[in-house]
C-alpha positions in Angstrom: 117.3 74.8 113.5 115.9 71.2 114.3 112.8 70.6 115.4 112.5 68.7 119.1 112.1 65.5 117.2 115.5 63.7 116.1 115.3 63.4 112.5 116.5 60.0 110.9 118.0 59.9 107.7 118.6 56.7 105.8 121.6 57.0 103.0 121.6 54.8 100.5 124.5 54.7 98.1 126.7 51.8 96.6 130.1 54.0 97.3 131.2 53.2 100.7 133.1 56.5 100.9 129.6 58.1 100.3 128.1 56.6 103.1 130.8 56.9 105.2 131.0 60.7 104.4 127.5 61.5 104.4 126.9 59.9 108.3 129.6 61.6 109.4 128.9 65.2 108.4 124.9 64.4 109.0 125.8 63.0 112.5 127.6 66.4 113.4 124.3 68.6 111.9 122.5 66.6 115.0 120.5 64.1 112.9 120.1 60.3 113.3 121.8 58.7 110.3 121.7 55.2 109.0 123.0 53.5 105.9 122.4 51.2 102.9 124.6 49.3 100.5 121.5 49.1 98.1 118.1 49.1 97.4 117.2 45.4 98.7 119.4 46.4 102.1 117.3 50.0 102.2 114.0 48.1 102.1 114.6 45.7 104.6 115.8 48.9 107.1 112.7 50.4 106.0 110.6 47.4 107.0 112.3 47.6 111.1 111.4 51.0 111.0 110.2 54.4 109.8 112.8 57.1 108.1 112.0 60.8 108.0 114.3 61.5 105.0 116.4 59.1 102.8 118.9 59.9 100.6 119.1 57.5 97.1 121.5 57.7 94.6 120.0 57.0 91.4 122.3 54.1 90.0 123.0 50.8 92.3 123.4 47.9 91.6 120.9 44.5 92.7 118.0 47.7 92.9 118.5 51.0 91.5 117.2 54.1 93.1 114.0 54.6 91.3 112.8 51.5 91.6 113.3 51.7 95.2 111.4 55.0 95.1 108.0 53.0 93.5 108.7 50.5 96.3 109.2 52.8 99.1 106.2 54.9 98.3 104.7 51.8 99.2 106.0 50.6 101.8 106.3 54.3 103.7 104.6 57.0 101.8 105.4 59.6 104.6 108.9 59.5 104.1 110.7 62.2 102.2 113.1 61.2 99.5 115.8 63.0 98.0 117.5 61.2 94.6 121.0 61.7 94.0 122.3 61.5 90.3 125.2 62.4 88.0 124.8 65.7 86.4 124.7 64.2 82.9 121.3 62.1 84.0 119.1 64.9 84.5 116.2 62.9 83.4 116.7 60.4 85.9 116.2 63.1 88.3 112.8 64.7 86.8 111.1 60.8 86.6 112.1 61.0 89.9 110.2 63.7 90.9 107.2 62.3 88.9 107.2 59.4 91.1 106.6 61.6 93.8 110.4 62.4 95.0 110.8 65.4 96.9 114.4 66.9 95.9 117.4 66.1 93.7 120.8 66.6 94.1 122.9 66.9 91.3 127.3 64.7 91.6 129.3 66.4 92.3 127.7 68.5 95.4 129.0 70.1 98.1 127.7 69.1 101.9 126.6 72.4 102.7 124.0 71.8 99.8 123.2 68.7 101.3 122.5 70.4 104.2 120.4 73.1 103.2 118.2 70.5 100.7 117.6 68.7 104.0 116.6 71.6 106.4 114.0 72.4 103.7 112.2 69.2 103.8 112.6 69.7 107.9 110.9 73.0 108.1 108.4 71.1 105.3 107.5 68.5 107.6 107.5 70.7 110.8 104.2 72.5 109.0 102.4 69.8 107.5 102.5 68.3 111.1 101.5 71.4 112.5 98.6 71.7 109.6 97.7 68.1 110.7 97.1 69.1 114.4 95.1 72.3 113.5 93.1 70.0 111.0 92.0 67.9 113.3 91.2 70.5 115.8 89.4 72.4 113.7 86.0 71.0 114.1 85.8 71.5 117.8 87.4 75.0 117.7 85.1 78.2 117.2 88.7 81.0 116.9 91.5 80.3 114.7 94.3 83.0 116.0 91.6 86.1 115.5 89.2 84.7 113.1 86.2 83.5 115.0 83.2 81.5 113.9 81.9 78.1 113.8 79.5 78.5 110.6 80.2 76.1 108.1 81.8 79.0 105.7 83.8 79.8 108.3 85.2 76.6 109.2 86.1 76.0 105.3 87.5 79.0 105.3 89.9 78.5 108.6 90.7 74.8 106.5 91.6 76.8 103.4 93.7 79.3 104.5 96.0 76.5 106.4 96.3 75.0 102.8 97.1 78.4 100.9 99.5 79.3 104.2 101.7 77.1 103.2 102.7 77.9 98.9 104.0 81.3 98.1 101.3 81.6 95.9 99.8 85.3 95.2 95.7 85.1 97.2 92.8 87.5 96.6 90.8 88.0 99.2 87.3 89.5 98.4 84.7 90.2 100.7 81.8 93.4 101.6 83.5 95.8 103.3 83.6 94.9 107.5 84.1 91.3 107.1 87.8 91.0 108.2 89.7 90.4 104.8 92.9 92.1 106.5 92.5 89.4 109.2 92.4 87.0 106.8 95.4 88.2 105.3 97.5 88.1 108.8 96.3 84.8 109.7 97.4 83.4 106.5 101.0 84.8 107.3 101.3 83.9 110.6 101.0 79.8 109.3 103.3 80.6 106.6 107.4 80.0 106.3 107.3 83.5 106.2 105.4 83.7 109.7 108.8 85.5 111.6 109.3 88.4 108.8 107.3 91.3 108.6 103.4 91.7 107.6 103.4 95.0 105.9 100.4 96.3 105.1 99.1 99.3 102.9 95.6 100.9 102.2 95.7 101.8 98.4 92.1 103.8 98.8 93.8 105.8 101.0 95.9 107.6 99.0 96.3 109.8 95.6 98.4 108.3 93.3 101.3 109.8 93.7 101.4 109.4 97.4 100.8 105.3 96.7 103.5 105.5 94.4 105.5 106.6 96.8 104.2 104.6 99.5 104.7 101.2 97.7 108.0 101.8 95.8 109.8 104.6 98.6 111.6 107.8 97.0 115.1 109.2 96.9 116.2 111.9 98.1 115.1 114.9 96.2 112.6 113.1 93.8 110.0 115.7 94.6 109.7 119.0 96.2 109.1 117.7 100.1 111.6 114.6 99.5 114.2 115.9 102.5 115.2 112.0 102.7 115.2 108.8 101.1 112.5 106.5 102.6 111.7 103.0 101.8 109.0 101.7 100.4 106.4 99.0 101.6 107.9 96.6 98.9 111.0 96.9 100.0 110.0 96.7 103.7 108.0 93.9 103.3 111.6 91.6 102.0 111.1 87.6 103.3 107.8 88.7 104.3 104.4 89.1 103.3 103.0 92.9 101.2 99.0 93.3 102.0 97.6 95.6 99.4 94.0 96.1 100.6 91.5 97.9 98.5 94.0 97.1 95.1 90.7 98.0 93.4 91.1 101.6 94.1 94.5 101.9 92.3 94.6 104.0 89.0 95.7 102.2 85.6 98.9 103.4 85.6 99.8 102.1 89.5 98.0 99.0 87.9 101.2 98.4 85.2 104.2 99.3 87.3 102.6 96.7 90.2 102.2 94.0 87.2 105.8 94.5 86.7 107.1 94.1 89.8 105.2 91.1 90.6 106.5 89.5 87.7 109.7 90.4 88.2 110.1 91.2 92.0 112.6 94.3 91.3 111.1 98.3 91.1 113.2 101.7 91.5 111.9 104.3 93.9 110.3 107.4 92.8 113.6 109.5 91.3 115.6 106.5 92.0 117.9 104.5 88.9 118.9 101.8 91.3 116.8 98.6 90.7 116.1 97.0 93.6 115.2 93.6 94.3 112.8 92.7 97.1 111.3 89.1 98.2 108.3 89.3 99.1 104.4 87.4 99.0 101.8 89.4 98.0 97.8 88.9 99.1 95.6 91.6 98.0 92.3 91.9 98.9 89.1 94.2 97.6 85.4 94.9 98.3 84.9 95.4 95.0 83.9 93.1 91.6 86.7 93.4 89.4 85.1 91.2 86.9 83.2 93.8 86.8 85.9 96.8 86.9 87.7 94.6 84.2 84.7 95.0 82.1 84.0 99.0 83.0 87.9 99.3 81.9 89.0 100.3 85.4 90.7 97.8 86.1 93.6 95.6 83.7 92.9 91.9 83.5 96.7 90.6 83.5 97.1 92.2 86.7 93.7 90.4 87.8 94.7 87.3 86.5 98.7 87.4 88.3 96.7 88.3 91.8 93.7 85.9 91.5 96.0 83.1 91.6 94.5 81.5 94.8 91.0 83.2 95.6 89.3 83.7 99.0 85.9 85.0 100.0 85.0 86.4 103.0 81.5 85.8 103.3 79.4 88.4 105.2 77.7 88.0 108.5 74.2 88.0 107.4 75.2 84.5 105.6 76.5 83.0 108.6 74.3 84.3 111.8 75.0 81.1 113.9 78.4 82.9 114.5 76.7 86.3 115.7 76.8 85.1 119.5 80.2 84.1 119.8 81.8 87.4 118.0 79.2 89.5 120.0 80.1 87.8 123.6 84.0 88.4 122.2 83.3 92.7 121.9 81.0 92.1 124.7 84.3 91.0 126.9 86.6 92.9 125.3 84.9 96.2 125.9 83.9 95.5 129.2 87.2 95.0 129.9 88.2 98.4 128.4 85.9 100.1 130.2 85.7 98.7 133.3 82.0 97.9 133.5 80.6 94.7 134.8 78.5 93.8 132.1 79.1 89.9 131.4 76.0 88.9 129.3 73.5 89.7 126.9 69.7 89.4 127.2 68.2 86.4 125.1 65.8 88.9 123.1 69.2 90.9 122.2 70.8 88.1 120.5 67.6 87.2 118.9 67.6 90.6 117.2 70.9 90.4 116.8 70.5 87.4 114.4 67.8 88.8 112.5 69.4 92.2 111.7 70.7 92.0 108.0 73.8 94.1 109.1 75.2 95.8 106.4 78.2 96.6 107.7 79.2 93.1 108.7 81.7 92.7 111.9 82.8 96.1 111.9 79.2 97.0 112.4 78.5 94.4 115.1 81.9 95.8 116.9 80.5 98.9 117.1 77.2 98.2 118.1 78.5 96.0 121.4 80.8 99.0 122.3 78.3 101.7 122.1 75.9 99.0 123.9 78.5 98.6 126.7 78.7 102.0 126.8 75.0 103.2 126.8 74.0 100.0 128.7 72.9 100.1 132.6 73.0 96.3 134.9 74.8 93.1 134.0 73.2 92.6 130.5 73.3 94.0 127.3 69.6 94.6 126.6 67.5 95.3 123.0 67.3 99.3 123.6 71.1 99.5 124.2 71.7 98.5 120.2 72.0 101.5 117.9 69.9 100.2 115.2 66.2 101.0 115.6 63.6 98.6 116.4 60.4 97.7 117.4 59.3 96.2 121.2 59.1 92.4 119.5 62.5 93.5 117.6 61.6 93.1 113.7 61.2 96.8 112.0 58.0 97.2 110.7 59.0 98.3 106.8 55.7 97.1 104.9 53.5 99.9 104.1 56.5 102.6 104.4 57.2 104.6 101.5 60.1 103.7 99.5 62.6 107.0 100.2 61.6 106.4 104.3 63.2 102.5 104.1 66.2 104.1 101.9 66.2 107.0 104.6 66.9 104.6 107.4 68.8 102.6 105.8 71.6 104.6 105.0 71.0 106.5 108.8 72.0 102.8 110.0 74.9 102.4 107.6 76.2 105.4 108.3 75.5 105.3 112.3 77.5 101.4 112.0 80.6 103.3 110.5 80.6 105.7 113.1 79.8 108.7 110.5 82.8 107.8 108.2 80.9 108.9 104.8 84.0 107.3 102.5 83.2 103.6 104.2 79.5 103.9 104.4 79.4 104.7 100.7 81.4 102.0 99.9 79.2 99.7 101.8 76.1 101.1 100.4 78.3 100.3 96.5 77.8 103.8 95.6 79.5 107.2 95.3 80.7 109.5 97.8 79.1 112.3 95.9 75.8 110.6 94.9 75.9 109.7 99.3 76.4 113.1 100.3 73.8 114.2 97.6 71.3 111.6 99.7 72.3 112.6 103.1 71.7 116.3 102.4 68.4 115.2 100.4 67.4 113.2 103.5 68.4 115.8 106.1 71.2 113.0 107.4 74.3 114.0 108.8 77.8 112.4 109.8 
């Protein structure tokens, strides 16, 4: 599908039954076609006027085409340029692509290859235009889709993912648990070719390893006892799209293998399946976790590191970027209102100035649920200091000096655990320790969830 733009072409080719044939079947795919005897007649078109694609075949006489490659990237960088060669000249095609060529075409060829060639490069320019726009608007903007924040991190981060959007590469995303990785993972699919297939997404924490197994790769009918059907799995539901495995950390060594092979080889089996089955998919996997560090504790392999680190992103955590604290707090704030149907449109200036100074361990998740619980505790127009859940003093800094050591780890974990709404699994995982060794602190501590 073409873009609202007419696309020109330029054809240049010494055969006049070339030309003739290409601007006729281009002309009925919608585009605006022009032609070239040679490369001295190409340049002088090229000086008149700009071309969003030409077509060069390799030999010509007066000025063959890779010559008039160097001089058109030159003359009109911005132009794509496919080469056209004989099948025997192969090199000719790769010193082409050197020079900075975009595609090659191999004589003989059919049309419909032509065609396809050329609504790549289409769809190719279509996003770097749209990357350029969102470029240049980035510097004013404080949201990109649901990311928001106008830190300097931040705005790296919304500059990088537009970049990484666009390859098919394999992204990590690491990040403290709360800080939006999975949104991170969405926002790079939505600004990818892949943006109109399906996000599928899959907590590998959340499940023993034979349920992941089955989750990822599907089953057959039969395969186990409660198997009363064959379902698919999230690789093969994920096809043309993108696979989100969040918390890959958590996987056991053996899940670790069979996911190595299938991103190396794209094709799995599903649990008491002997069909292979192949499945296209981008994967971007994301953990709270150091797998450096797992890698060196033997929990975790380092080929399958290595084959998902292949682009890296980190999240970084609120407490490193508190200029952003008011805009995603006034976001909850409206949102919340709105869901509740209380007319509470502000928050009190001493609010956000605790706000900002509260270390928040549990990042944005955290700061979510403290605006709702404040919207729903709160009383009047503005969200005040006392309507936070976290305790604090009249001037709004806890007084910690002089407190014995167990009382700061007492509240400490009372205000992870209160920011993930008594989920003990998440709290220990932002506190970086067990669920055992939490539950042995909470009972210690007289906590509960």
């Amino acid at each position: 599908m073409l873009p609202h733009k007419k696309i020109s072409i330029l054809v240049v080719d010494d055969e006049l039954s070339i030309r003739e044939a290409f601007y006729d079947w281009l002309k009925q795919e919608g585009y605006e076609v022009d032609t070239a005897a040679d490369g001295l007649e190409a340049l002088a078109k090229v000086k008149e006027r700009h071309y969003d694609i030409m077509l060069i075949d390799v030999k010509m006489p007066n000025m063959d085409g890779i010559t008039l490659l160097k001089r058109l990237k030159e003359e009109d960088p911005d132009t794509a340029v496919v080469m056209m060669t004989a099948y025997g000249a192969i090199q000719d095609a790769v010193e082409a692509m050197k020079l900075g060529a975009n595609d090659y075409l191999l004589k003989p060829f059919e049309l419909d290859e032509l065609s396809l060639t050329i609504e790549k490069l289409v769809q190719i320019q279509t996003l770097a235009m749209e990357n350029l726009i969102l470029k240049d608007q980035m510097a004013s903007f404080s949201r990109f889709d649901n990311l928001i924040g106008q830190s300097a991190p931040m705005l790296k981060l919304f500059e990088t993912i537009i970049n990484v959007a666009q390859s098919d590469a394999t992204v990590l995303i690491t990040g403290e648990t709360g800080t939006g990785k999975e949104l991170v993972a969405r926002t790079i699919h939505a600004h990818s070719p892949r943006r109109y297939s399906p996000f599928i997404a899959i907590n590998c924490g959340a499940f023993t390893e034979n349920l992941l197994e089955s989750e990822i790769f599907g089953h057959d009918k039969g395969a186990f006892t409660d198997a009363k059907f064959t379902k698919k799995g999230r690789l093969e539901m994920a096809n043309a799209g993108t696979l989100f495995l969040d918390e890959v950390g958590d996987i056991s060594m053996k899940m670790q293998i069979d996911l190595l092979r299938v991103l190396e080889t794209h094709e799995f089996t599903r649990v008491g399946g002997t069909t292979a089955i192949r499945s296209d998919f981008r994967v971007i996997a994301a953990t709270h976790q150091d797998l450096k560090e797992s890698i060196r504790n033997r929990t975790f392999r380092q080929d399958l590191y290595y084959r998902l680190n292949v682009i890296h992103l980190e999240v970084p955590p609120l407490r490193e970027r508190p200029e952003d604290i008011p805009l995603l707090a006034r976001h909850f704030l409206r949102r919340y209102a709105t869901e509740t149907g209380k007319k509470i449109d502000s928050l009190h200036p001493k609010t956000l100035a605790e706000m900002q100074r509260y270390h928040w361990p549990g990042n944005i998740r955290e700061l979510e649920n403290a605006i709702e619980r404040a919207v729903v505790v709160g009383k009047g127009r503005q969200i005040k200091p006392g309507d936070l859940p976290f305790v604090l003093d009249p001037e709004g800094a806890e007084e910690v000096s002089g407190l014995p050591l167990k009382e700061v780890e007492r509240r400490h974990i009372a205000r992870v655990l209160a920011a993930q709404g008594g989920h003990v699994s998440n709290a220990a995982k932002v506190l970086k320790i067990t669920r055992g060794t939490l539950y042995e602190k909470m009972k210690k501590y007289g906590l509960t969830s």
